[in-house]
MARVEX-859551 format. One record per atom (N, C-alpha, C): residue in one letter; chain; atom name; x, y, z. Coordinates in Angstrom, 1 decimal, always signed. Example, Ala and Ser with C-alpha at 12.3 -4.5 7.8 and 13.67 -1.06 7.14 Angstrom:
BEGIN
<voro residuo="A" cadena="A" atomo="N" px="+13.2" py="-5.7" pz="+7.8"/>
<voro residuo="A" cadena="A" atomo="CA" px="+12.3" py="-4.5" pz="+7.8"/>
<voro residuo="A" cadena="A" atomo="C" px="+13.2" py="-3.3" pz="+7.8"/>
<voro residuo="S" cadena="A" atomo="N" px="+12.8" py="-2.2" pz="+7.1"/>
<voro residuo="S" cadena="A" atomo="CA" px="+13.7" py="-1.1" pz="+7.1"/>
<voro residuo="S" cadena="A" atomo="C" px="+12.9" py="+0.0" pz="+7.9"/>
END
This chain:
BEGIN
<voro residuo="X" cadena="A" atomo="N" px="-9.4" py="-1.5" pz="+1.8"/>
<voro residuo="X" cadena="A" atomo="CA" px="-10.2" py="-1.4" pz="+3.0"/>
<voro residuo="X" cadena="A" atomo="C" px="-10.1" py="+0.0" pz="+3.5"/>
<voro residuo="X" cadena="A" atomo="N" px="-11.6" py="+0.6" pz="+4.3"/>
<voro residuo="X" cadena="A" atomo="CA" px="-11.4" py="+1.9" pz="+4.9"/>
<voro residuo="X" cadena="A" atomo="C" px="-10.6" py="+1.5" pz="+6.1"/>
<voro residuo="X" cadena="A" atomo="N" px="-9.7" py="+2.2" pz="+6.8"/>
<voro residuo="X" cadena="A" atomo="CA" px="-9.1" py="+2.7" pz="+8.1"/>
<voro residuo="X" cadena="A" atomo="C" px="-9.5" py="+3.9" pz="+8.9"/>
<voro residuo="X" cadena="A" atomo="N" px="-9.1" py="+4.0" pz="+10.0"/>
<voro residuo="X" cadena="A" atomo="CA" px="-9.1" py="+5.1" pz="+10.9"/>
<voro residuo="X" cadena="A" atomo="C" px="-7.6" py="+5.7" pz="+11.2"/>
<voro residuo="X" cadena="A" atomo="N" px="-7.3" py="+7.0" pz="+10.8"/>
<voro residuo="X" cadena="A" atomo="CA" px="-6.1" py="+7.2" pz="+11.2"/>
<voro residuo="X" cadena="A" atomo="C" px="-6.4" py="+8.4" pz="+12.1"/>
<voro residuo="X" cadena="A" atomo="N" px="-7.0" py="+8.3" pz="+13.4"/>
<voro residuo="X" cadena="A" atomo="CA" px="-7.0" py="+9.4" pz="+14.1"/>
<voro residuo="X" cadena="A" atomo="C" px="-8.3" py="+9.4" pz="+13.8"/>
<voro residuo="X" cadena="A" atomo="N" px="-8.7" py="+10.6" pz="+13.5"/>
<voro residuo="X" cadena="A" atomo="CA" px="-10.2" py="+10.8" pz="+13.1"/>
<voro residuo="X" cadena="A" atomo="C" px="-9.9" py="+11.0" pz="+11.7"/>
<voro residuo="X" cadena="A" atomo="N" px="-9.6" py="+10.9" pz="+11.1"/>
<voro residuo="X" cadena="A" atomo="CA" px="-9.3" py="+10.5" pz="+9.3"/>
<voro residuo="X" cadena="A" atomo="C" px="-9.7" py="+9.2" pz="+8.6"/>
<voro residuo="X" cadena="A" atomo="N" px="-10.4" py="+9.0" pz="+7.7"/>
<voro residuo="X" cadena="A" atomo="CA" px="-10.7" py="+7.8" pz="+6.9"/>
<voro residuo="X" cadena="A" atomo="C" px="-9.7" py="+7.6" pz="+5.9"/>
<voro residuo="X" cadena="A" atomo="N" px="-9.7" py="+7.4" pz="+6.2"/>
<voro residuo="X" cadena="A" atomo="CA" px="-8.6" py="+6.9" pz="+4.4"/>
<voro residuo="X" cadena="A" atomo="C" px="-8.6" py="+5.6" pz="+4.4"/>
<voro residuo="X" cadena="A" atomo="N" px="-7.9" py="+5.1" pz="+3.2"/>
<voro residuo="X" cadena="A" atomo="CA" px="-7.8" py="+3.7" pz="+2.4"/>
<voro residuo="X" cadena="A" atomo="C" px="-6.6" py="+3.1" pz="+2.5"/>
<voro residuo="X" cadena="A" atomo="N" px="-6.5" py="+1.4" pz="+2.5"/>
<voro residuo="X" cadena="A" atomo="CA" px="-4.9" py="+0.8" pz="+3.3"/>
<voro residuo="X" cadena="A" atomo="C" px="-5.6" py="-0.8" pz="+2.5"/>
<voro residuo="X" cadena="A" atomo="N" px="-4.6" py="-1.0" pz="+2.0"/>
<voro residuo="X" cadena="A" atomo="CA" px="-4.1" py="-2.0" pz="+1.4"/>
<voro residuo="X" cadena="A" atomo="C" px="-2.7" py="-3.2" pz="+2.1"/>
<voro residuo="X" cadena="A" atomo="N" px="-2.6" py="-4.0" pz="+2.6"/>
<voro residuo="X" cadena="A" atomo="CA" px="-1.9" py="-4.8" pz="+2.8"/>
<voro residuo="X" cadena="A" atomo="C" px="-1.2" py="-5.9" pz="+2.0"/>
<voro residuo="X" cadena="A" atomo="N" px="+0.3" py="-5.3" pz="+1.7"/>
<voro residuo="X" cadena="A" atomo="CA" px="+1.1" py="-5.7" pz="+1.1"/>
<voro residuo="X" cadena="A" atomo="C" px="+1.4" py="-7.5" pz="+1.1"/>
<voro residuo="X" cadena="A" atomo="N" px="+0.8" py="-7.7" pz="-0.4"/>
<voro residuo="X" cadena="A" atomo="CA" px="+0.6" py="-9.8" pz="-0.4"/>
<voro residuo="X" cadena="A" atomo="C" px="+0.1" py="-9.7" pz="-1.5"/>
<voro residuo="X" cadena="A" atomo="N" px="+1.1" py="-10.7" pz="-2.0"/>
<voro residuo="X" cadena="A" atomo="CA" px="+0.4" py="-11.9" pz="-3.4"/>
<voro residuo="X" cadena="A" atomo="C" px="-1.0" py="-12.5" pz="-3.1"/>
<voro residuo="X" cadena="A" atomo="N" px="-2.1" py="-11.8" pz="-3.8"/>
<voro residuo="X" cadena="A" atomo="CA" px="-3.4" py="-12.2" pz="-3.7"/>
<voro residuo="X" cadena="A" atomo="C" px="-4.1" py="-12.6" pz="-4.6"/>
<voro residuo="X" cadena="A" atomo="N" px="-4.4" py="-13.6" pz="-4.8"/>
<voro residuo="X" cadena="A" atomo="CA" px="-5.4" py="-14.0" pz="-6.1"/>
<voro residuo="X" cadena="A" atomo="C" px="-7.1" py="-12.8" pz="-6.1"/>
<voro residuo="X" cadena="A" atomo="N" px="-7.2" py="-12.5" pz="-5.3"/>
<voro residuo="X" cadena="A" atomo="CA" px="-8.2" py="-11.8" pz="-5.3"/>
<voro residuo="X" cadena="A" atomo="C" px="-8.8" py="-10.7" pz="-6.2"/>
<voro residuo="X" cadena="A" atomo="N" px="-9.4" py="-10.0" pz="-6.7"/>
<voro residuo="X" cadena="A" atomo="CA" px="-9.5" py="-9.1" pz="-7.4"/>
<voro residuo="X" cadena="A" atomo="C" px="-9.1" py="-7.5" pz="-6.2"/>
<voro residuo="X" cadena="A" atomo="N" px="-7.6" py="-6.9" pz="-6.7"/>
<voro residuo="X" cadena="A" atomo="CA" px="-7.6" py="-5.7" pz="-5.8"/>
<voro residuo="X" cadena="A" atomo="C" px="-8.3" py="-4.5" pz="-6.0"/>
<voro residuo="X" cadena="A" atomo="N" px="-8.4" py="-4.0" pz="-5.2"/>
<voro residuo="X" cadena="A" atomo="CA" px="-9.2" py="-2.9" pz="-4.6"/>
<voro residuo="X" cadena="A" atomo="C" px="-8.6" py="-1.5" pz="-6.1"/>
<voro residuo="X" cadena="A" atomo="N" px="-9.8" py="-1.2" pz="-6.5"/>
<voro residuo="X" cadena="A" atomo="CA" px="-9.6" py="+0.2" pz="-7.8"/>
<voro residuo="X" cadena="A" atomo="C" px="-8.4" py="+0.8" pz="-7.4"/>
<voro residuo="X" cadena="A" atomo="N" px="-8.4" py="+1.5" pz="-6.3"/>
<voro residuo="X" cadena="A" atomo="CA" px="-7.0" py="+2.3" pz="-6.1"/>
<voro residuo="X" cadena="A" atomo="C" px="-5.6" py="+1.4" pz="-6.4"/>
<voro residuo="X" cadena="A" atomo="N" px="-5.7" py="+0.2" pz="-6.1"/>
<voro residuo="X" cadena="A" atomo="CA" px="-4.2" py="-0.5" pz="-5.6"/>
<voro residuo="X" cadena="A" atomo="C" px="-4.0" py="-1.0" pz="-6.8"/>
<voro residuo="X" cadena="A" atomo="N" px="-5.6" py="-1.2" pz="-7.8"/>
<voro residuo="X" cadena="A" atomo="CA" px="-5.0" py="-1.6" pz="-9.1"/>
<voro residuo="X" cadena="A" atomo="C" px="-4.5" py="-0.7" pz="-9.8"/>
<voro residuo="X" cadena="A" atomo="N" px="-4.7" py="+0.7" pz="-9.7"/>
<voro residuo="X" cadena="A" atomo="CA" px="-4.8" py="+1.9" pz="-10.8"/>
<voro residuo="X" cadena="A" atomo="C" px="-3.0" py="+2.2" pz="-10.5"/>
<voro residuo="X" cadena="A" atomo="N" px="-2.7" py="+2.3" pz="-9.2"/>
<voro residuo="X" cadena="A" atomo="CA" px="-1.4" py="+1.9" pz="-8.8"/>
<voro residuo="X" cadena="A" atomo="C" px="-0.5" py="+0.8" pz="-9.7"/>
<voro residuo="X" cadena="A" atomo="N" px="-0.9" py="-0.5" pz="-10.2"/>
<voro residuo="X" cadena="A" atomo="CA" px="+0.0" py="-1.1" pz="-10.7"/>
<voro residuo="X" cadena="A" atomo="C" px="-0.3" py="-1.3" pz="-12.1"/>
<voro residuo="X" cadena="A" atomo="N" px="-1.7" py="-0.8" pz="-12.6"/>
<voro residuo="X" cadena="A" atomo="CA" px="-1.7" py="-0.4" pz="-13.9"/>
<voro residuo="X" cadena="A" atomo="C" px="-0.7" py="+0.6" pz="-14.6"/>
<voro residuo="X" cadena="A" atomo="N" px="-0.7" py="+2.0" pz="-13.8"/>
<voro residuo="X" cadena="A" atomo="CA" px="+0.3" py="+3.0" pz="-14.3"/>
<voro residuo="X" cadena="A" atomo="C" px="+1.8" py="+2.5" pz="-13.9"/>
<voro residuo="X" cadena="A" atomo="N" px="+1.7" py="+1.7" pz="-13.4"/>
<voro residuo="X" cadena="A" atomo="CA" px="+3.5" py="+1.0" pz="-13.1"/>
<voro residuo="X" cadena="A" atomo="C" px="+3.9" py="+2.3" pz="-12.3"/>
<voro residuo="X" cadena="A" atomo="N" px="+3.0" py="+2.7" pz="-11.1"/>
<voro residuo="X" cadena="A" atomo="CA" px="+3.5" py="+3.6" pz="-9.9"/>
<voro residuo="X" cadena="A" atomo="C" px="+4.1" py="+2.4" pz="-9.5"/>
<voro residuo="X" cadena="A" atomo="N" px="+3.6" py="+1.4" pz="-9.3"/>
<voro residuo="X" cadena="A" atomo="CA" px="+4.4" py="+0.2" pz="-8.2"/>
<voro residuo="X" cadena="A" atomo="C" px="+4.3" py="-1.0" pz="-9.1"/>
<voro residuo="X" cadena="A" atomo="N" px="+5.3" py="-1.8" pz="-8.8"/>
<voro residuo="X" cadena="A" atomo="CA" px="+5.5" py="-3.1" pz="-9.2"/>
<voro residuo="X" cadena="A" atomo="C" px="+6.0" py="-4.1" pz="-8.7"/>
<voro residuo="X" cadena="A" atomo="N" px="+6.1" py="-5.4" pz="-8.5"/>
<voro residuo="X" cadena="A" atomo="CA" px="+7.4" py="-6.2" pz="-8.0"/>
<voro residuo="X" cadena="A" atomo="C" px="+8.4" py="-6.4" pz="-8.4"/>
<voro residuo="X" cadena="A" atomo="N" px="+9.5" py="-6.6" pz="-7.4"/>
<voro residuo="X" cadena="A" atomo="CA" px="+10.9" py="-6.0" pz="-8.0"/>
<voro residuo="X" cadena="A" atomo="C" px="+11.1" py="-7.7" pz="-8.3"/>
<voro residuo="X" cadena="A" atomo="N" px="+11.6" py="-7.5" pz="-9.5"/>
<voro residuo="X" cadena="A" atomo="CA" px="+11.7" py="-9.0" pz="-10.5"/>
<voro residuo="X" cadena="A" atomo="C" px="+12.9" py="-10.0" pz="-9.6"/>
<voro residuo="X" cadena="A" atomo="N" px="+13.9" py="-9.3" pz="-8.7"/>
<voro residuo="X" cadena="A" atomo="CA" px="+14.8" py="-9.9" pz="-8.2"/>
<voro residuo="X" cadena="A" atomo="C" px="+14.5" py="-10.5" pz="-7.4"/>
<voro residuo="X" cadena="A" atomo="N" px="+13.1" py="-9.7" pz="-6.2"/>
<voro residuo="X" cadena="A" atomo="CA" px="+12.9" py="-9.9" pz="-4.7"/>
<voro residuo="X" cadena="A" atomo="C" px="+11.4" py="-10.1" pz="-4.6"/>
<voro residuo="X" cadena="A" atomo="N" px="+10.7" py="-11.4" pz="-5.0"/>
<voro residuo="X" cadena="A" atomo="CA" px="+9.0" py="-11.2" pz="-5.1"/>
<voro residuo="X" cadena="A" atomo="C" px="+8.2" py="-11.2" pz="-4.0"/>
<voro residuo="X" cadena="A" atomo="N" px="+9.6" py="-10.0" pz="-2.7"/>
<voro residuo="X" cadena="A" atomo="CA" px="+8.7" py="-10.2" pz="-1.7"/>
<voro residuo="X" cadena="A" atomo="C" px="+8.9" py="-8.6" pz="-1.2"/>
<voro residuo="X" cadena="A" atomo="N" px="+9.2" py="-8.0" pz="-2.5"/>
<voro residuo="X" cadena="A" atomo="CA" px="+9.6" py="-6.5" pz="-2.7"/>
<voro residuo="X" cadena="A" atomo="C" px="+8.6" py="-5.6" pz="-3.7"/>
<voro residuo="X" cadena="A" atomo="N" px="+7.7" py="-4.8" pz="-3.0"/>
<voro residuo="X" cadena="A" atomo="CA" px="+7.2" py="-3.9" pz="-4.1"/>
<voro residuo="X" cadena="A" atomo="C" px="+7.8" py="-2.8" pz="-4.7"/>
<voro residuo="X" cadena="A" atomo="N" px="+8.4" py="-2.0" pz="-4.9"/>
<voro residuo="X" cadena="A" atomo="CA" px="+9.0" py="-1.3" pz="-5.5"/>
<voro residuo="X" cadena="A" atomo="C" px="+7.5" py="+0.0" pz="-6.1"/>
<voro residuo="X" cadena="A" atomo="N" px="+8.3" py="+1.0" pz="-6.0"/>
<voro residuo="X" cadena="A" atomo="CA" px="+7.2" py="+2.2" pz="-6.7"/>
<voro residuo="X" cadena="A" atomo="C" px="+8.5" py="+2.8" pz="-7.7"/>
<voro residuo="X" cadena="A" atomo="N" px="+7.5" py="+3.8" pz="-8.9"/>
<voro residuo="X" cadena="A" atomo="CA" px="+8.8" py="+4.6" pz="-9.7"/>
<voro residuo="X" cadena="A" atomo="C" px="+9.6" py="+6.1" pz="-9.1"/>
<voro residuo="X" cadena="A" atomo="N" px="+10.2" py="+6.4" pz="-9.7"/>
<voro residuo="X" cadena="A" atomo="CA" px="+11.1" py="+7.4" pz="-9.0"/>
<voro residuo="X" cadena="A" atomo="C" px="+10.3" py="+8.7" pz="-8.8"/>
<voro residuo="X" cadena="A" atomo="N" px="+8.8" py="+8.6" pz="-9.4"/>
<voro residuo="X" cadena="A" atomo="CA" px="+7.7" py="+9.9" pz="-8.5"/>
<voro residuo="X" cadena="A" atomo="C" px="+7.5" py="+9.4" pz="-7.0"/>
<voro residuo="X" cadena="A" atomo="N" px="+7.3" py="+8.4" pz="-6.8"/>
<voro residuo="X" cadena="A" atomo="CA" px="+7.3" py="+8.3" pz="-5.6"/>
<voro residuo="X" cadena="A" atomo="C" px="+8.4" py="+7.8" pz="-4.3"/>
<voro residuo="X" cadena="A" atomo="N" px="+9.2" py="+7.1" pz="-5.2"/>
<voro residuo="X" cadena="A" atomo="CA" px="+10.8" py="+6.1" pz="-5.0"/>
<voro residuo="X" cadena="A" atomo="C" px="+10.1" py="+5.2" pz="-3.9"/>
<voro residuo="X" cadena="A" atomo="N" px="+10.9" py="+4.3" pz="-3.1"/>
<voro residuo="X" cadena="A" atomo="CA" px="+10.8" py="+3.8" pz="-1.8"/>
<voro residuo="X" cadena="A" atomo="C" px="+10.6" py="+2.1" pz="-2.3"/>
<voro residuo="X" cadena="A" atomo="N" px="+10.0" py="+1.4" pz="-1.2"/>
<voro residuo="X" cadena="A" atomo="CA" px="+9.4" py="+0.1" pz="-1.2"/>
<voro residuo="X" cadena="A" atomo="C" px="+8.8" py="-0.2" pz="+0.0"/>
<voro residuo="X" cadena="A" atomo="N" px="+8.0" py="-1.5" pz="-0.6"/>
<voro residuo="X" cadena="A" atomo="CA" px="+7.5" py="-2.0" pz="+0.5"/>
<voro residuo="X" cadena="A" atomo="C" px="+7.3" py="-3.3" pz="+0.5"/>
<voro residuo="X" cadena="A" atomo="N" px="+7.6" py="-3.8" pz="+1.8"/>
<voro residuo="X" cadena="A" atomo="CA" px="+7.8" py="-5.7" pz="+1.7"/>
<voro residuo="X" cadena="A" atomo="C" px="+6.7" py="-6.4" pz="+2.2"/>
<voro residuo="X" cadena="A" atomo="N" px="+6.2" py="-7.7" pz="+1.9"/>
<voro residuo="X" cadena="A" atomo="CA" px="+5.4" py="-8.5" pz="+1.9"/>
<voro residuo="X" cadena="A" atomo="C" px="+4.6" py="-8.1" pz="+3.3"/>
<voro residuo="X" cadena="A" atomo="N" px="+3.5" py="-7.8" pz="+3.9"/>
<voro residuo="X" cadena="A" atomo="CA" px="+3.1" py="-7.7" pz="+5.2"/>
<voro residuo="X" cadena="A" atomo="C" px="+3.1" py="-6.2" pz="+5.5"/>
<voro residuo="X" cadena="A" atomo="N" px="+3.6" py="-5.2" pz="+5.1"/>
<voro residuo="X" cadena="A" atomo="CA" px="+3.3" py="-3.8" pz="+4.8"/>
<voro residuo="X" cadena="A" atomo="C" px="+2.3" py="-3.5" pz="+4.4"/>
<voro residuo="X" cadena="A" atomo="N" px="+1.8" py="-2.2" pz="+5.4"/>
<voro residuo="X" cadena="A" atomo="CA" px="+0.3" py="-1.3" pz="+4.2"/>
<voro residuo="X" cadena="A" atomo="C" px="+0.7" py="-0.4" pz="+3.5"/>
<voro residuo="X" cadena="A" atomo="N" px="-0.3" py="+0.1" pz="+2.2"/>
<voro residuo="X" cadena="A" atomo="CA" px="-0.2" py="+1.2" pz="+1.8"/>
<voro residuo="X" cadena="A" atomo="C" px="-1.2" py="+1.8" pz="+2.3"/>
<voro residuo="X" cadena="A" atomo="N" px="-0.5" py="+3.3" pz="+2.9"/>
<voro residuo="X" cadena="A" atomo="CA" px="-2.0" py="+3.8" pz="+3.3"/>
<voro residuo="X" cadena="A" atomo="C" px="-1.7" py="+5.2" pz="+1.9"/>
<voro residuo="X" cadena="A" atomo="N" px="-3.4" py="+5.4" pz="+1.8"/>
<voro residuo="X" cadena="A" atomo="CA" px="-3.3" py="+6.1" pz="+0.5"/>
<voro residuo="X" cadena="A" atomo="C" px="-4.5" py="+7.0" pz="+1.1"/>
<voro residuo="X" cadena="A" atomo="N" px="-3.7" py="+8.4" pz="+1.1"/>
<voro residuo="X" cadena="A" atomo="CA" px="-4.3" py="+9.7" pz="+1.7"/>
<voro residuo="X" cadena="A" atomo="C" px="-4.3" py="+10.8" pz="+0.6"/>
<voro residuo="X" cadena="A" atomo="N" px="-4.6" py="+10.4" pz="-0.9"/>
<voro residuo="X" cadena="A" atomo="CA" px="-4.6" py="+11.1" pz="-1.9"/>
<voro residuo="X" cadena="A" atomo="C" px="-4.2" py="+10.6" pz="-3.2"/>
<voro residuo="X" cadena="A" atomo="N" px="-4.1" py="+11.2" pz="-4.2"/>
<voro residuo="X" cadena="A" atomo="CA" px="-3.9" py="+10.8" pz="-5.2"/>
<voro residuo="X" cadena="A" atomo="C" px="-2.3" py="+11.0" pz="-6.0"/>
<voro residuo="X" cadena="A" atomo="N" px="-1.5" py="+11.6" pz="-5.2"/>
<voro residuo="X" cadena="A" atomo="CA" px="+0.0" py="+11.7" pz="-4.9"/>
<voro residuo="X" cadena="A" atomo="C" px="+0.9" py="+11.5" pz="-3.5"/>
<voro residuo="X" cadena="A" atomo="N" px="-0.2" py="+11.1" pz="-2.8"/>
<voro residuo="X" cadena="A" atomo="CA" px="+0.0" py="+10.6" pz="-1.6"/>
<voro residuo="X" cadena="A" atomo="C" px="-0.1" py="+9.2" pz="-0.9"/>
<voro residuo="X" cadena="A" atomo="N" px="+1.0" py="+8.4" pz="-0.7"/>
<voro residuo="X" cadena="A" atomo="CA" px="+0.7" py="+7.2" pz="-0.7"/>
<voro residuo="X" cadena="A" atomo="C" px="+1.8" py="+6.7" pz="+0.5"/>
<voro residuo="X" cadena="A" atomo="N" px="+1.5" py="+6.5" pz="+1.6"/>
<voro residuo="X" cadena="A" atomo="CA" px="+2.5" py="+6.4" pz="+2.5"/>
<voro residuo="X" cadena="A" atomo="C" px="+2.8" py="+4.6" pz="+3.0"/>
<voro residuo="X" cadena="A" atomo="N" px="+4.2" py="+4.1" pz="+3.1"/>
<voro residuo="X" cadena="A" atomo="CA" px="+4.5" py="+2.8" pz="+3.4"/>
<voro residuo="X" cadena="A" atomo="C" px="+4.2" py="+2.6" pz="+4.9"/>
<voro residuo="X" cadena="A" atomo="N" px="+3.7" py="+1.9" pz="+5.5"/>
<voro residuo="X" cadena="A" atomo="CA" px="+3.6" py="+1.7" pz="+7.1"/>
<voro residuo="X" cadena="A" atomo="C" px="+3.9" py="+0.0" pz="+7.7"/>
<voro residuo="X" cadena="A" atomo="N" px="+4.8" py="+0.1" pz="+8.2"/>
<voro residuo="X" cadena="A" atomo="CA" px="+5.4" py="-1.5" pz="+9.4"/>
<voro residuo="X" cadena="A" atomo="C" px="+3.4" py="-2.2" pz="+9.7"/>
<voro residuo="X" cadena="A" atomo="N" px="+3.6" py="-3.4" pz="+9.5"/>
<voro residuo="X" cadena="A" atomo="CA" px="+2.5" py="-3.9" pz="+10.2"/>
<voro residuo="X" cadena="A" atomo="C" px="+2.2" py="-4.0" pz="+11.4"/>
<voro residuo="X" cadena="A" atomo="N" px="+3.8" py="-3.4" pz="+12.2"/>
<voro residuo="X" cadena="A" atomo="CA" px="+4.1" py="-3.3" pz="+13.7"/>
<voro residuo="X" cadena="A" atomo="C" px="+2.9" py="-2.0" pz="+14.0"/>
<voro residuo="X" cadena="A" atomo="N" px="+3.1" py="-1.1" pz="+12.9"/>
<voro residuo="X" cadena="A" atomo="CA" px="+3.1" py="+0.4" pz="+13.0"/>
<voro residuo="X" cadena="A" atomo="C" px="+1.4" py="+0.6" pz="+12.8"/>
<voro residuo="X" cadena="A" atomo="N" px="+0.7" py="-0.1" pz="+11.5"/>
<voro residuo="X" cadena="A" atomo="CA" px="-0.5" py="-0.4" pz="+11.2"/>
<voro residuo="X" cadena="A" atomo="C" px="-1.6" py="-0.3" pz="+12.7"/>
<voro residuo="X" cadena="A" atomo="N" px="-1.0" py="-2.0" pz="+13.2"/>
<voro residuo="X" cadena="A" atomo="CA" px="-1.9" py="-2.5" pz="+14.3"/>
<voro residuo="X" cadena="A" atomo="C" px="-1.9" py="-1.7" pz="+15.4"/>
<voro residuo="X" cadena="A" atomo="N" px="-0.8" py="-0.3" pz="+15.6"/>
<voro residuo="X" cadena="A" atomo="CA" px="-1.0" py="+0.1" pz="+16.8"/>
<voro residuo="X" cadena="A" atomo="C" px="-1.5" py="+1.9" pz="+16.6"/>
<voro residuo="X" cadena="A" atomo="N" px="-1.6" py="+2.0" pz="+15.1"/>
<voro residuo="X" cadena="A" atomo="CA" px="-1.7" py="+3.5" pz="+15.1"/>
<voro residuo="X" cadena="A" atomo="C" px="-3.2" py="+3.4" pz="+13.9"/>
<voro residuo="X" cadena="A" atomo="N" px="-3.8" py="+2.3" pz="+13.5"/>
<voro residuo="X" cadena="A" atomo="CA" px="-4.8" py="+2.5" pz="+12.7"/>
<voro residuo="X" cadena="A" atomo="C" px="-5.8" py="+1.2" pz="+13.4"/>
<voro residuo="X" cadena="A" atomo="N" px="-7.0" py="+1.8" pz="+12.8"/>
<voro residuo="X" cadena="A" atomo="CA" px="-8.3" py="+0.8" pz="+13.1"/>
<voro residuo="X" cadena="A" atomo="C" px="-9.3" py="+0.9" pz="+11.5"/>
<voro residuo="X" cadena="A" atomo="N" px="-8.9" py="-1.0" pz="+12.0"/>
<voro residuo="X" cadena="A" atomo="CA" px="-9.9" py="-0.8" pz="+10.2"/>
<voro residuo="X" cadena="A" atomo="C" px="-11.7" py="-0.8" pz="+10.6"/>
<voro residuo="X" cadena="A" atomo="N" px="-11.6" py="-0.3" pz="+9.9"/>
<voro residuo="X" cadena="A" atomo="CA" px="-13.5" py="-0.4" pz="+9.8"/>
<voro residuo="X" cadena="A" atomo="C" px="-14.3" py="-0.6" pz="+9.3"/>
END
């Protein structure tokens, strides 16, 4: 999905087991095994050590580049972005 971050567009994905077909970026993401689910915690995404970090079930990715990929609270989402 496009977002508003300020006067910025960029792209944000919400963290969830979806039968859906995902969005090109979020797949190309779990094609290259930048991100995966952590086999222990299936409510844990995990990324590789280029990017390190995680993110839990109900999290966005907001993706401001193509080495740029930032985790955001859905606390954080609903009060600092507008989807569009």
């Amino acid at each position: 999905m496009q977002v508003k971050m300020g006067e910025r567009i960029v792209k944000a994905w919400q963290v969830k087991h979806d039968e859906a077909p995902l969005e090109e970026w979020v797949q190309h993401l779990f094609d290259q095994k930048i991100c995966f689910w952590n086999p222990r915690d299936n409510e844990q995404l995990r990324f590789s050590l280029m990017f390190g970090g995680a993110a839990r079930l109900g999290d966005y990715l907001i993706y401001l580049g193509k080495s740029d990929i930032k985790v955001i609270s859905e606390k954080r989402f609903n009060k600092e972005f507008t989807i569009l």
